[in-house]
C-alpha positions, -999 to +999 in steps of 0.1 A: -004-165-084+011-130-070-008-102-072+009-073-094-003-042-082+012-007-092+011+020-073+003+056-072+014+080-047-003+115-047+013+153-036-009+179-044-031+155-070+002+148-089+015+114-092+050+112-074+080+091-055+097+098-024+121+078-014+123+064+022+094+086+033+110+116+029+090+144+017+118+161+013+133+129-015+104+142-038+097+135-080+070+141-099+064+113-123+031+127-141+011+160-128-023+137-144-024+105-122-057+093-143-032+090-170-012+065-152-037+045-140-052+042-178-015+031-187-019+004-157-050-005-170-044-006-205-017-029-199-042-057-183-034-048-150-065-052-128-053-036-090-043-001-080-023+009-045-033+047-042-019+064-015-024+098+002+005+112+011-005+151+020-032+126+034-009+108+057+010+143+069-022+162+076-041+131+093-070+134+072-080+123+036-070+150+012-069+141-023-098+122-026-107+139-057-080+121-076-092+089-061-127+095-078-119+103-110-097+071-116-127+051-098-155+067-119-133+064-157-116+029-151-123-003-140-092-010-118-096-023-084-085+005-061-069+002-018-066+035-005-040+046+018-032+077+038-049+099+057-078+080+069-084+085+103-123+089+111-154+074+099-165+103+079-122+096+059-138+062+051-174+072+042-156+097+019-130+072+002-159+044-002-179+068-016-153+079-041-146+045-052-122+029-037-129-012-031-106-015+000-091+009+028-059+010+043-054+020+076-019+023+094-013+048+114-050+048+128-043+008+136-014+022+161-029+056+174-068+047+178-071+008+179-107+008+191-116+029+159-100+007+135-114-024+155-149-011+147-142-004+111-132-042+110-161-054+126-183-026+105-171-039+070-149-070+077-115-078+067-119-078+027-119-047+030-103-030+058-062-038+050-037-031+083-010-009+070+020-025+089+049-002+078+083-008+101+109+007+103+142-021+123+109-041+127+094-016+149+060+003+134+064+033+121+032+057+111+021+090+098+041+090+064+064+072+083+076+107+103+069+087+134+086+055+146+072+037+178+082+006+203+058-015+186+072-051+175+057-052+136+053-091+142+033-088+173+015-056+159-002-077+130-009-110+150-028-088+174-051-077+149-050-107+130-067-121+155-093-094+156-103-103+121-073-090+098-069-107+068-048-084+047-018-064+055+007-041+032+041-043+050+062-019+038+101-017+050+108+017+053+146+013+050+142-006+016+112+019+001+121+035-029+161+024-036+151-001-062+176-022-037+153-052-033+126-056-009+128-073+026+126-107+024+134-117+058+106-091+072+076-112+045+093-146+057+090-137+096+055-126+092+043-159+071+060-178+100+040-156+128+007-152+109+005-183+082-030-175+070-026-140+067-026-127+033+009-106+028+015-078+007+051-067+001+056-032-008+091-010-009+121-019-028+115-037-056+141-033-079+132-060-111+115-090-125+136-107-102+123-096-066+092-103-079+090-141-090+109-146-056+084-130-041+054-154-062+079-184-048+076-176-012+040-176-016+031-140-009-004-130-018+003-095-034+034-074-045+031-030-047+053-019-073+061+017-078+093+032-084+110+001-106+079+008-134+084+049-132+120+045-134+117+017-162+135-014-139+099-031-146+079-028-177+043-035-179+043-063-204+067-083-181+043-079-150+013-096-174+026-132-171+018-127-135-015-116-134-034-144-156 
């Protein structure tokens, strides 16, 4: 069974979209994001993608604050994302809650560091952000690209003890055009035990049972709920 997991994305503690990165592409969905994630909850859902994004731009973890609140008054499972990029970032987002840690641009810029974290606290909860951009990784907020191969990016690390990674197309993130399905399928064929999480451009119901066909471990859905493409009670049948 998939695993439905809604996300929130955070600019100045407010609960927001871009779309395709771009700061620039910004709306504000709810200035309260304990309020969503009460919604989330309220509807049965058990997992929360929480992500950093004035995090990710000034390369350390920012709104943390958020992060504690809707650790300390709900029960959702949180993975944290964005701005993480020395050990006192994790000590901080641990400490404030969160169950899992994503790192993506610190994979790329600082491997030795993120290797040590994996060793440190294993790969339940360390998760390789593997964001590409034409297959090649792309990192802080996705502002940077790089000549790195996604596919041989995550086997690399997958053999250092990886066992989860969010894989976000940046070309498909927030068009509610449907995500990449040939990027998920390439990576299963590269990495089959890995456990895959799909994230950007999910546009319905639809992406998402294909998605629970190929096998996929986890789906991040963001901008189909805000903009209503998705509603909660549809997402239930998957979580059970």
């Amino acid at each position: 069974m998939i695993e439905i997991i809604p996300a929130i994305d955070l600019i100045e503690g407010k609960c927001v979209r871009l779309t395709q990165g771009d700061y620039g592409q910004k709306k504000i969905y709810n200035e309260h994001p304990l309020e969503v994630a009460m919604q989330f909850e309220d509807a049965g859902l058990k997992r929360l993608h929480l992500v950093d994004l004035d995090g990710a731009k000034a390369r350390k973890v920012v709104n943390w604050k958020v992060l504690e609140s809707i650790a300390s008054k709900t029960s959702l499972h949180i993975d944290f994302g964005g701005g993480v990029q020395s050990d006192d970032d994790l000590r901080v987002v641990f400490e404030s809650g969160a169950k899992q840690v994503t790192g993506g641009s610190i994979a790329v810029k600082n491997p030795e560091l993120f290797t040590h974290w994996l060793q440190t606290y294993g790969g339940d909860k360390i998760i390789l952000g593997a964001d590409a951009k034409n297959e090649k990784i792309a990192v802080s907020g996705w502002e940077e690209g790089t000549t790195l191969w996604v596919y041989d990016f995550v086997e690399e690390y997958v053999e250092k003890g990886v066992k989860y990674t969010i894989s976000t197309d940046v070309a498909k993130d927030g068009l509610l055009q449907g995500p990449s399905f040939d990027l998920y399928k390439n990576l299963q064929d590269k990495c089959p035990d890995l456990n895959i999480i799909a994230s950007g451009g999910i546009s319905g119901i639809g992406d998402v049972e294909k998605l629970a066909e190929m096998n996929i471990c986890g789906v991040i859905i963001g901008k189909a709920i805000y903009e209503n493409r998705i509603s909660l009670p549809e997402l239930m049948r998957f979580s059970s």
